[in-house]
Structures are given as structure tokens and as C-alpha cells.
N, C-alpha and C positions, 0 to 999 in steps of 0.2 A: 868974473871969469866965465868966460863960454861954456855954454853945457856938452858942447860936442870936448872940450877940453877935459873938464871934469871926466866925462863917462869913456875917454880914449876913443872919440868918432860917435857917429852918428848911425847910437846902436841906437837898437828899437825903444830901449826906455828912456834913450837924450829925447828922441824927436816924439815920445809921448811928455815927455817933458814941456818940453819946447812947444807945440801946441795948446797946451793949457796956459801956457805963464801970461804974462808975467806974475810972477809971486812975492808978494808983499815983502817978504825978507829972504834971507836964504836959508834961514831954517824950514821957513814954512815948503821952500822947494823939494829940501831933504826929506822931510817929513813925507811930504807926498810923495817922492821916489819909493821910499819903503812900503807906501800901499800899493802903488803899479808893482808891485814885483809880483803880488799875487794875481793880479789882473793880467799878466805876459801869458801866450800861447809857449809851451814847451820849446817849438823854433826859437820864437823871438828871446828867452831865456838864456839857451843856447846862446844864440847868436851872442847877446850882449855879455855874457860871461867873457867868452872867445873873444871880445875884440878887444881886452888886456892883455899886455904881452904874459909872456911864461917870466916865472919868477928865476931870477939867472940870465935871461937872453942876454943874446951879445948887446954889447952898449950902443952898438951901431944902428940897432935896428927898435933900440928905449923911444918914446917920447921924452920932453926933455924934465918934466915932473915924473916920468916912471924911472928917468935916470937918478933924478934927484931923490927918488925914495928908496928905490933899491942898492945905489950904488953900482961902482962896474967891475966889483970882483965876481968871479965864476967859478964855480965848483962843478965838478967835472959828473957827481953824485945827485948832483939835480936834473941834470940833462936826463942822465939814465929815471929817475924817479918823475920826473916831467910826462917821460915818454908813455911809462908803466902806466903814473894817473890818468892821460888821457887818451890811451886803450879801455881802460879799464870804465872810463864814465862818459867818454865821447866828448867830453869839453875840458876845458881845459884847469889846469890850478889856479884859485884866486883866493890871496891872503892878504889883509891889510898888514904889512910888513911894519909899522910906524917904528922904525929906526932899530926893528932886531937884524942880530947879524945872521946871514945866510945858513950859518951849522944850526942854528936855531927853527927857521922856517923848514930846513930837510927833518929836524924830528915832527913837525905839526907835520908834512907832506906823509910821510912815514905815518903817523898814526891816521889820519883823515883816508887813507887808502883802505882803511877796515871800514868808512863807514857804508849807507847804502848810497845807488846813485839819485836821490828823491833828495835826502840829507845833504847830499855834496852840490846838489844844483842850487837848493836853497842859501847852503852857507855860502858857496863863490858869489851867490847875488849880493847876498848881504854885505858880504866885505867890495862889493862894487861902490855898492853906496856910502860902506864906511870909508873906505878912501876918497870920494868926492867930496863929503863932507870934513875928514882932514885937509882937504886942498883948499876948500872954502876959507876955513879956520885960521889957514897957512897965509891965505893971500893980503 
């Protein structure tokens, strides 16, 4: 699978990706996403958090792995708590969702909004890579 696939486009850590590789297997790729996450300038963080959809979006605007993991039901209590989280930390919610149902992700949304923004930029990364690495897994 593409790395621009995996990482939802061709964020700053696909195309530190993709400059180094080829990589021996696709663990060895994952593995070394999770050490660039420390290596990213706060922007490039940023940016690559934000270029996953919002957990909920309309299905129209999914990729077609972000449709197949989320599904296209909508709760009307994400949008609002969508909005709240990224006021509140300037990027966006990212959860590896791996087949829980959406009431479920609104209580982790709901608690993850107590933590700091240092905390939340870290964990949305990490489930960046833990979703590319389900995709891997998947394909």
C-alpha cells in the first residue's frame, strides 16, 4: 500500500517516509514512523495530525479506508465535541477507532479533552501510525 495511502496524503511524515525507504519490510517502516514523530517540527505535527478526517465526517468527504473504518453513521455529539477539541488544541481529534462503535469514541473524545495540548499532539500522532499500521496488517 502507498504511503501517501496509509498516512491520508502526503503529510510531512509520509514524505519523511518515503525518502528514506525503501524499507525492508513494513514493520521495519512502522517502526521507523514512530521514531520520526519525535523528529517533526511542531507545524509538520500539526499538519500531519490534521490531514485525517474528523472522526464522524460526512461519508462523502471519508477516504475510502477512513470510510471502511469508521463507518457512515453520524452522531450529531461529535460534530459538537469535534469542534470543542479543535478550539481547544488547534488540531484536530485522532483515534485509532479499530472497529469501536462511535458512542464509544465520543466517551474517549470527552475524556482526552481534560488532557494537555503537548499530551494530545502526541497521542493523535501515535494513533496516526497506529492506524497505518492496521492498514498494513489489513491489506
Amino acid at each position: 500500500m502507498a504511503v501517501e495511502t496509509l498516512f491520508e496524503g502526503w503529510t510531512p511524515l509520509a514524505r519523511r517516509l518515503l525518502a528514506e525507504g525503501p524499507y525492508v519490510s513494513d514493520a521495519t517502516m512502522i517502526a521507523r514512523a514512530y521514531q520520526l514523530l519525535g523528529e517533526l517540527s511542531e507545524g509538520e505535527k500539526v499538519a500531519t495530525v490534521d490531514a485525517h478526517p474528523r472522526i464522524g465526517e460526512d461519508p462523502a468527504r471519508l477516504s475510502r479506508l477512513s470510510l471502511a473504518e469508521q463507518g457512515a453513521d453520524r452522531l450529531p455529539e461529535l460534530d459538537r465535541l469535534n469542534a470543542e477539541y479543535e478550539s481547544r488544541f488547534g488540531f484536530r481529534f485522532v483515534v485509532f477507532v479499530n472497529g469501536r462503535p462511535k458512542s464509544e469514541i465520543v466517551e474517549v473524545l470527552k475524556e482526552r479533552l481534560g488532557n494537555d495540548r503537548n499530551q494530545e499532539l502526541e497521542t493523535g500522532l501515535r494513533a496516526v501510525v497506529d492506524i497505518a499500521a492496521s492498514r498494513l496488517a489489513q491489506q
